[in-house]
C-alpha positions in Angstrom: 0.0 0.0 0.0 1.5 3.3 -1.3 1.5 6.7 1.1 0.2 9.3 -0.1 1.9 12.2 -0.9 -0.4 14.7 1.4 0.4 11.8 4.5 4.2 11.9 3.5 4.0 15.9 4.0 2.3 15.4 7.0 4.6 12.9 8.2 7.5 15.2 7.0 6.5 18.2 9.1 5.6 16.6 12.2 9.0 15.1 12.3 10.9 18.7 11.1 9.0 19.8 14.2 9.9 17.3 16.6 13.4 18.4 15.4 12.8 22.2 15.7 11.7 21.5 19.3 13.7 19.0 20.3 16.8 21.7 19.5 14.8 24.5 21.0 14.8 22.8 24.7 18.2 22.2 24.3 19.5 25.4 23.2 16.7 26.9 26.5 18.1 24.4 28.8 22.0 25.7 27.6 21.2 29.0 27.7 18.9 30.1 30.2 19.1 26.5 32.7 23.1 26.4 32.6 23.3 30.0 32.3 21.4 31.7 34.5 19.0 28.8 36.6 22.3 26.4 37.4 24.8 29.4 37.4 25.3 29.2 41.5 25.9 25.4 40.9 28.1 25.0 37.8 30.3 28.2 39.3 32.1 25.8 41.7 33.0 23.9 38.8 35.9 25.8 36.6 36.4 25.4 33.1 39.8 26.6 31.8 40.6 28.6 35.1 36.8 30.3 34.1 33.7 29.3 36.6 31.9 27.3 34.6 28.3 28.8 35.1 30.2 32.1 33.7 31.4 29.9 30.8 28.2 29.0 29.9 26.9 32.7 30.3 29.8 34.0 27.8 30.5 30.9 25.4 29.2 27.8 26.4 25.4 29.1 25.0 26.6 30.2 21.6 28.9 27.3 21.2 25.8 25.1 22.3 23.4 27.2 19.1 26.5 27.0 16.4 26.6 22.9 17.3 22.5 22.6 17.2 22.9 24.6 13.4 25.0 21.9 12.1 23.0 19.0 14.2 20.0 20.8 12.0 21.4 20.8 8.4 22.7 16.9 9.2 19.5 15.8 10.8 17.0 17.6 7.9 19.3 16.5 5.3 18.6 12.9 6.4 14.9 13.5 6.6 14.8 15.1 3.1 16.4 11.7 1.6 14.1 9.8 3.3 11.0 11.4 2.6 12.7 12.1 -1.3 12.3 15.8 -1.3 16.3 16.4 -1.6 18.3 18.6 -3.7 20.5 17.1 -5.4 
């Protein structure tokens, strides 16, 4: 039995947005949970000489985004191939 191509979309979104989300949190939990919730805790940690709370603050949040960029393009480039709406 062949899928449609409307249930493929639909299938293709939902999972594009399972992504999306899945990055968001991450990128939320980096950002605002290491650096400003967790700050108090990670600061007795230090990270090259650098409390690590304050690492997250300055670097370890923008790191953490330019990662989840490249984590997207790989991830969406494997869903475009398998729901065959590539470029080639």
């Amino acid at each position: 039995m062949s899928v449609s191509k409307q249930e493929a979309a639909k299938a293709y979104w939902k999972e594009n947005l399972r992504l999306m989300l899945t990055l968001l949190v991450i990128w939320f939990v980096v950002s605002f949970g290491c650096g400003i919730l967790f700050v108090e805790q990670l600061n007795a940690i230090k990270f090259f000489g650098f409390p690590l709370g304050f690492w997250f603050a300055q670097q370890g949040s923008i790191y953490a985004f330019v990662v989840m960029i490249f984590v997207y393009v790989w991830k969406m480039n494997q869903l475009d191939r398998k729901y065959d709406v590539h470029e080639d």
